[in-house]
C-alpha beads as a LAMMPS data file, in Angstrom:
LAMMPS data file: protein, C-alpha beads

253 atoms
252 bonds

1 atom types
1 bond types

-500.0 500.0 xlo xhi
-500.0 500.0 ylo yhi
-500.0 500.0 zlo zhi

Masses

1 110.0

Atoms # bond

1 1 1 225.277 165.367 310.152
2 1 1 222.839 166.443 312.393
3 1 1 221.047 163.327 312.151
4 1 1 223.951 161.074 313.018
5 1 1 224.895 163.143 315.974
6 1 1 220.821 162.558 317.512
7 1 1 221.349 158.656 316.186
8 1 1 224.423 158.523 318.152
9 1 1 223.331 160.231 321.197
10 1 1 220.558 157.970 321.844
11 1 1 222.924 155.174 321.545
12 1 1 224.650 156.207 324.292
13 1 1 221.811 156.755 326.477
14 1 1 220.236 153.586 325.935
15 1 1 223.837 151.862 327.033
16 1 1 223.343 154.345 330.231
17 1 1 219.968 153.073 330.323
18 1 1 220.698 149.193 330.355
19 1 1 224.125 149.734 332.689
20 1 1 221.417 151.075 335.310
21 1 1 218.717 148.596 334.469
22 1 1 221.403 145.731 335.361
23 1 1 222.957 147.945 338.520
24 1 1 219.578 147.999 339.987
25 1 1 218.575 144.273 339.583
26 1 1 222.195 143.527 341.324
27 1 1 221.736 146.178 343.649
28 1 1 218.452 144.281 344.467
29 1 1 218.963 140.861 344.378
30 1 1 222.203 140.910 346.902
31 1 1 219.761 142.622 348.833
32 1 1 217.285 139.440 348.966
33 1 1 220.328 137.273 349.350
34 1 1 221.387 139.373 352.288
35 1 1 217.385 138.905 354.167
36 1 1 217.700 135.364 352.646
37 1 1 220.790 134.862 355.052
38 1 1 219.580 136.885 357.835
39 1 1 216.157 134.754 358.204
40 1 1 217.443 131.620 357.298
41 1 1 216.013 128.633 359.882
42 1 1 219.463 127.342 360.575
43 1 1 220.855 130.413 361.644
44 1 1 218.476 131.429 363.893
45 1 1 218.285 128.256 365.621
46 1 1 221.926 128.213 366.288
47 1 1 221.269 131.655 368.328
48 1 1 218.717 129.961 370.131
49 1 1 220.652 127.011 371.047
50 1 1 224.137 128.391 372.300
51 1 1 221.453 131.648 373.957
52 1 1 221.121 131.186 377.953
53 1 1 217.223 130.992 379.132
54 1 1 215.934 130.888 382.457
55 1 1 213.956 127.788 383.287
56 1 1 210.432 128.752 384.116
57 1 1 209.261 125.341 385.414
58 1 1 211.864 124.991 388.259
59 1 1 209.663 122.961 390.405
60 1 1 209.127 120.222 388.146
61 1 1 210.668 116.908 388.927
62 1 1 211.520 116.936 384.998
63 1 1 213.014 120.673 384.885
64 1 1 216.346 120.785 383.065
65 1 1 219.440 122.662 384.598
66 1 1 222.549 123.422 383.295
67 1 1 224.382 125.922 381.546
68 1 1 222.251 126.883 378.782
69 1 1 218.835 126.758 381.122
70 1 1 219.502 128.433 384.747
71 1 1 217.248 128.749 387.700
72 1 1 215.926 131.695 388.411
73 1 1 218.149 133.690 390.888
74 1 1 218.418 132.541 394.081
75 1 1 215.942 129.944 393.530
76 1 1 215.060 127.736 396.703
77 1 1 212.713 124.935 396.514
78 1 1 209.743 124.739 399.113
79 1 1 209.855 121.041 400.243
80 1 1 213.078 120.513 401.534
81 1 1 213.701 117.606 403.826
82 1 1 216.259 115.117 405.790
83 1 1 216.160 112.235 404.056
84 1 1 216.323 108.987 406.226
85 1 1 219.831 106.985 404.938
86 1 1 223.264 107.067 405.678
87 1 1 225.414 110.071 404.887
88 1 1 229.993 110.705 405.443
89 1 1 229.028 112.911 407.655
90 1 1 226.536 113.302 410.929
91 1 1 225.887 116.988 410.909
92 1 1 222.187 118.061 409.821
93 1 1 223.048 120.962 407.477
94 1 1 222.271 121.925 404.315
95 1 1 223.652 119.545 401.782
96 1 1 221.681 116.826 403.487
97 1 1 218.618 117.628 402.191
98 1 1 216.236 116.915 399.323
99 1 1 213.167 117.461 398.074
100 1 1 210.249 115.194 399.901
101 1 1 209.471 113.476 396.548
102 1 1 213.477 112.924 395.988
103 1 1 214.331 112.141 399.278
104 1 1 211.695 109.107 399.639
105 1 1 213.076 107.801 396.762
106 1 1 216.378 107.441 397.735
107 1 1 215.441 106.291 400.945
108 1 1 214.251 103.348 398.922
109 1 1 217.172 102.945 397.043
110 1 1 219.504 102.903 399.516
111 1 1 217.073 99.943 401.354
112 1 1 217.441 97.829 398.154
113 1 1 220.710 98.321 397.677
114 1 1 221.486 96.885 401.312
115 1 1 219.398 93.965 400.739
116 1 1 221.956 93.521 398.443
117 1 1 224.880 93.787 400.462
118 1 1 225.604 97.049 399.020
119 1 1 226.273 100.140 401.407
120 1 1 225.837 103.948 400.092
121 1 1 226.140 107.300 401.531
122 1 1 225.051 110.496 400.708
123 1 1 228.205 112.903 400.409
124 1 1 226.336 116.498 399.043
125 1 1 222.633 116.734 398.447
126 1 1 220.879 119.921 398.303
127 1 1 223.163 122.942 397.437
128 1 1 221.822 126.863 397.980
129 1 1 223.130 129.185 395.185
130 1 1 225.586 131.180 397.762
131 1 1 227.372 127.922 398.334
132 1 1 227.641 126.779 394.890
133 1 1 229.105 130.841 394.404
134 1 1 231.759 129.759 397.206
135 1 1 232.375 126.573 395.969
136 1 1 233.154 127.846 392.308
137 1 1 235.205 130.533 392.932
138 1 1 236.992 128.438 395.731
139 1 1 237.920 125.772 392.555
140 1 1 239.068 128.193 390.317
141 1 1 241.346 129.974 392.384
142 1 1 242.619 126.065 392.948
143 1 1 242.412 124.907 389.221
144 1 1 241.790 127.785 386.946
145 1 1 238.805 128.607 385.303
146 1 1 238.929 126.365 382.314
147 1 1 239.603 123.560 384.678
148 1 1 236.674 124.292 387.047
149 1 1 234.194 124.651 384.596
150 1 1 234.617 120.853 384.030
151 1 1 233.287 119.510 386.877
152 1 1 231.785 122.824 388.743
153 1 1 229.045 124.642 387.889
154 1 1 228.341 128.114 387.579
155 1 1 225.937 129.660 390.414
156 1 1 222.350 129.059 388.969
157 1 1 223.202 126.400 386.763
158 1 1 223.910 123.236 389.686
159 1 1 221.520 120.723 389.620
160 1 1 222.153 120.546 393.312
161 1 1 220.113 123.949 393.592
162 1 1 217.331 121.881 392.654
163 1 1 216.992 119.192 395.650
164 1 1 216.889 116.757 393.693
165 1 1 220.687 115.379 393.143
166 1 1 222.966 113.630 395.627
167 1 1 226.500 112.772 395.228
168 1 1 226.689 109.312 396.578
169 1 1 229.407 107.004 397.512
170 1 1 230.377 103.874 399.826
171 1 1 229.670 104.032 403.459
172 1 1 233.067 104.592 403.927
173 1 1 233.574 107.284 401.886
174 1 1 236.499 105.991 400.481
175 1 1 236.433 107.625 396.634
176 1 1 233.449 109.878 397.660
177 1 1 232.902 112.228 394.445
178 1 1 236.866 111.072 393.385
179 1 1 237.242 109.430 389.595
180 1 1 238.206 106.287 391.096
181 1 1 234.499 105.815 392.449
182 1 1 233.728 104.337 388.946
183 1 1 235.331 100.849 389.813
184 1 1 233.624 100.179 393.123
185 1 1 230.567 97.841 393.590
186 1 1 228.537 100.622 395.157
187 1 1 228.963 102.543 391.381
188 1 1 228.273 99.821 389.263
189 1 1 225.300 98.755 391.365
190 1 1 223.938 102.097 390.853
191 1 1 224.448 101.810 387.194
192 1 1 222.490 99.269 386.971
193 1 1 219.280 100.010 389.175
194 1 1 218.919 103.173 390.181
195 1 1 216.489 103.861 387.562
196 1 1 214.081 101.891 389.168
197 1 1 213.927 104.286 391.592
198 1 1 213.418 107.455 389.743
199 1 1 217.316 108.130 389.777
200 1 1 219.787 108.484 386.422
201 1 1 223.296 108.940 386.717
202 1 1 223.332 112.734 385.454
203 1 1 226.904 113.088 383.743
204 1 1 227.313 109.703 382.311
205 1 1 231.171 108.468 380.531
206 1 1 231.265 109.349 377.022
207 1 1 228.946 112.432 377.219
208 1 1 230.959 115.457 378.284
209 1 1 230.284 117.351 375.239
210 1 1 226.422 116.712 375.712
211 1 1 226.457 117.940 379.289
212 1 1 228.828 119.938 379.673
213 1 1 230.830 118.274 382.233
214 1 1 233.147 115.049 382.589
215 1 1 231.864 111.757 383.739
216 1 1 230.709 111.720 387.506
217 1 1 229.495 108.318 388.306
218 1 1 228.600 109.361 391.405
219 1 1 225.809 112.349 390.210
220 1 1 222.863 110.865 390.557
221 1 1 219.413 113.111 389.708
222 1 1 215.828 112.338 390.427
223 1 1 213.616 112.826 387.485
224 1 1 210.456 110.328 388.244
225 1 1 210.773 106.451 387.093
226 1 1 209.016 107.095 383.798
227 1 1 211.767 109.169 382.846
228 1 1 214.398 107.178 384.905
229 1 1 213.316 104.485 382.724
230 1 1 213.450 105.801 379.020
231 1 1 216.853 107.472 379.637
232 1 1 218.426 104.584 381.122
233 1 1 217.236 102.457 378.733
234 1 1 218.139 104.249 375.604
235 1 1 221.360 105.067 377.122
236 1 1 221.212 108.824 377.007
237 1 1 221.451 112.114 378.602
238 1 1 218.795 114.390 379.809
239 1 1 219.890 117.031 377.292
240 1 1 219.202 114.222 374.248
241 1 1 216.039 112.885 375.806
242 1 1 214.340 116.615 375.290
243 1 1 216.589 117.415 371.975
244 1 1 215.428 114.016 370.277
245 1 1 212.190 113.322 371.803
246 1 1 210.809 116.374 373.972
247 1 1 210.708 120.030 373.278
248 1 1 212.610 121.824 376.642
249 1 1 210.023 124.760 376.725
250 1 1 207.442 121.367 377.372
251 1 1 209.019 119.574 379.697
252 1 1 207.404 115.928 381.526
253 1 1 205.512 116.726 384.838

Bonds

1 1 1 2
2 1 2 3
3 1 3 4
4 1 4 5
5 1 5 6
6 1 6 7
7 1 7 8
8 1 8 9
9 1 9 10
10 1 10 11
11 1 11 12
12 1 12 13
13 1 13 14
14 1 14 15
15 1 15 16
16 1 16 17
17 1 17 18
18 1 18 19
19 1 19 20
20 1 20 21
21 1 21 22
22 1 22 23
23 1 23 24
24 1 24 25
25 1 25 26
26 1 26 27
27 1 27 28
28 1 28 29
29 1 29 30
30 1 30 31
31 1 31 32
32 1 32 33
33 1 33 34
34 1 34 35
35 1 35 36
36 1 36 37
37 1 37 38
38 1 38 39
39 1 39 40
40 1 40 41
41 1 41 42
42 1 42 43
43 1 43 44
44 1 44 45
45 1 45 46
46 1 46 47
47 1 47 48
48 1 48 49
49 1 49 50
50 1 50 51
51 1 51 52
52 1 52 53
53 1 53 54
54 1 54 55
55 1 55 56
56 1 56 57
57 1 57 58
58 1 58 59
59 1 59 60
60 1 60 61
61 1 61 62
62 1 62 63
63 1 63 64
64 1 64 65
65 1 65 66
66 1 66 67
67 1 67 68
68 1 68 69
69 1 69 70
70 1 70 71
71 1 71 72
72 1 72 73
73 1 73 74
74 1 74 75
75 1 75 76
76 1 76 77
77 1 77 78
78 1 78 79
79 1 79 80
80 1 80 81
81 1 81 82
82 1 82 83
83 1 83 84
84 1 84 85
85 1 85 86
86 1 86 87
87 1 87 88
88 1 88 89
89 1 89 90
90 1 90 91
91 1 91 92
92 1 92 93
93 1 93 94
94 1 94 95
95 1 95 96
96 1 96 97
97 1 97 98
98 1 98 99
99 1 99 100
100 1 100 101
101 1 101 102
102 1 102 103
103 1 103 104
104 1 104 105
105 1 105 106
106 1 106 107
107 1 107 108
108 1 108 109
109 1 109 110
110 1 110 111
111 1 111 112
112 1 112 113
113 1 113 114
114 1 114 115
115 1 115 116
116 1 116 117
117 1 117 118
118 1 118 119
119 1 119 120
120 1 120 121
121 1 121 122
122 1 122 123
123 1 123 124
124 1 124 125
125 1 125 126
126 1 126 127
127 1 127 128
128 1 128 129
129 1 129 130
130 1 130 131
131 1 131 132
132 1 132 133
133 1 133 134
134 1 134 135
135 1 135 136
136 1 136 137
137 1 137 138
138 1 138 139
139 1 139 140
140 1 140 141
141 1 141 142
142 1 142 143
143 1 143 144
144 1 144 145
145 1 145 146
146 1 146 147
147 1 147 148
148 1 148 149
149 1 149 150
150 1 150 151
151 1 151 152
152 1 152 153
153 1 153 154
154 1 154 155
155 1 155 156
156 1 156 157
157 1 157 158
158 1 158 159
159 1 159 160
160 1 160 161
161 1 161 162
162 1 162 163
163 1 163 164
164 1 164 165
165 1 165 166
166 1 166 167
167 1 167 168
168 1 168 169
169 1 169 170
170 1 170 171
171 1 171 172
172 1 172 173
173 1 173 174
174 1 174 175
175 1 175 176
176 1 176 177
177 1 177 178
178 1 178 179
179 1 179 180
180 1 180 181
181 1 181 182
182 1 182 183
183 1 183 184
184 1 184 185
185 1 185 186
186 1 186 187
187 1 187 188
188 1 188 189
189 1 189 190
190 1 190 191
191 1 191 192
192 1 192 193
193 1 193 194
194 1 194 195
195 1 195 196
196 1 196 197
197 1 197 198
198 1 198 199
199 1 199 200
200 1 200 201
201 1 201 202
202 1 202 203
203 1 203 204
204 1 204 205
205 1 205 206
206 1 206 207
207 1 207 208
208 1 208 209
209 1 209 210
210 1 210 211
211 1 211 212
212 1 212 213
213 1 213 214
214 1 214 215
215 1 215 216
216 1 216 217
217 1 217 218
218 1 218 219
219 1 219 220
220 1 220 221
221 1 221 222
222 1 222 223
223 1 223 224
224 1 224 225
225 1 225 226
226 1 226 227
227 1 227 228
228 1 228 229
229 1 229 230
230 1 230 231
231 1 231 232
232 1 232 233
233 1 233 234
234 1 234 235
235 1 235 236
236 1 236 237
237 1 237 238
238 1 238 239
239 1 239 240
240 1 240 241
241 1 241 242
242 1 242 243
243 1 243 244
244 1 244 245
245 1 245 246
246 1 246 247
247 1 247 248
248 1 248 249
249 1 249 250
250 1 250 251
251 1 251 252
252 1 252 253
């Protein structure tokens, strides 16, 4: 009797034995799955990608601004200038001016673009971070936030800030930085050749969720001809020239 009761009582514990054998395996292996999850490649590039950075090459002619990579606050650049062509407006303020290398590019522009019987203006150029602050909230308070965010952009994240984009338009202003500016000669001249002047339109049709912001014909950014040239030509944005063929943190000098 004895005997069965010891035979019996180490059946028992070995069943203990294996239920804790396989409770500690489980207890293990979610544990992997869980670090499998939390390290997985995918993931932690998604962070990365929808995570705001602040651009740390500002001054390049290349740099890319908007609202995923900011300038730093209250950036100004150092080689501001008046550039020589026709703008709505006579005043010599702030949104007239560019950056040298900008600016003496679209002073080109604007001379080919005559010899061609075609007649632009500058409308905004240059854009300090205080005004694009008073500009924002000035659009939401007229057409929401959701609205705004459209076609305005959050202080530190305007490519205006940088000096080198100009709104552009007819000489007489008629549709300047207005949706029906896409129909006009002046626009679809620019289409067509302002790359061979270092220029891209910025916010091209078809490409809002890319950039971040409705088609602006009218937007037009220096980046250097090389680059002009390769993102015209392919028919892209800036965002899916340094997604597809450059790495951001590297950008073109």
């Amino acid at each position: 009797m004895k005997l069965y009761k010891k035979m019996a009582l180490l059946i028992v514990l070995g069943v203990i034995a294996g239920f804790s054998y396989l409770g500690y395996q489980g207890l293990f292996q979610h544990d992997d799955h869980l670090n499998t999850s939390d390290h997985n490649p995918l993931s932690s590039s998604k962070q990365k990608q929808n995570s705001i950075e602040i651009v740390g090459n500002p001054e390049s002619i290349a740099v890319l601004v908007n609202k995923q990579n900011l300038l730093p606050d209250h950036y100004e650049p150092t080689d501001l200038v008046y550039p020589d062509v026709r703008f709505i407006f006579k005043e010599k303020i702030e949104k007239r001016q560019m950056r040298t290398e900008a600016a003496k590019a679209l002073e080109r522009m604007f001379s080919a673009a005559e010899r061609e019987g075609i007649y632009l203006a500058g409308v905004s150029a240059y854009r300090s971070q205080s005004r694009q602050e008073s500009l924002y909230q000035a659009y939401i308070k007229q057409d929401g936030e959701a609205a705004a965010n459209h076609y305005s952009a959050h202080p530190g994240s305007s490519e205006h800030q940088t000096g080198l984009s100009i709104d552009v338009s007819s000489s007489t202003g008629k549709c300047a930085a207005q949706d029906c500016f896409k129909d006009t000669p002046e626009a679809k001249w620019i289409e067509a050749n302002s790359y061979k002047y270092g220029y891209i339109v910025r916010y091209p049709e078809g490409k809002q969720q890319i950039t971040g912001y409705k088609y602006e014909p009218w937007h037009i950014r220096f980046v250097g001809k090389e680059l002009a040239s390769k993102v015209s030509k392919k028919g892209i944005t800036l965002e899916e020239y340094y997604n597809d063929y450059m790495q951001v943190d590297n950008p073109v000098q």
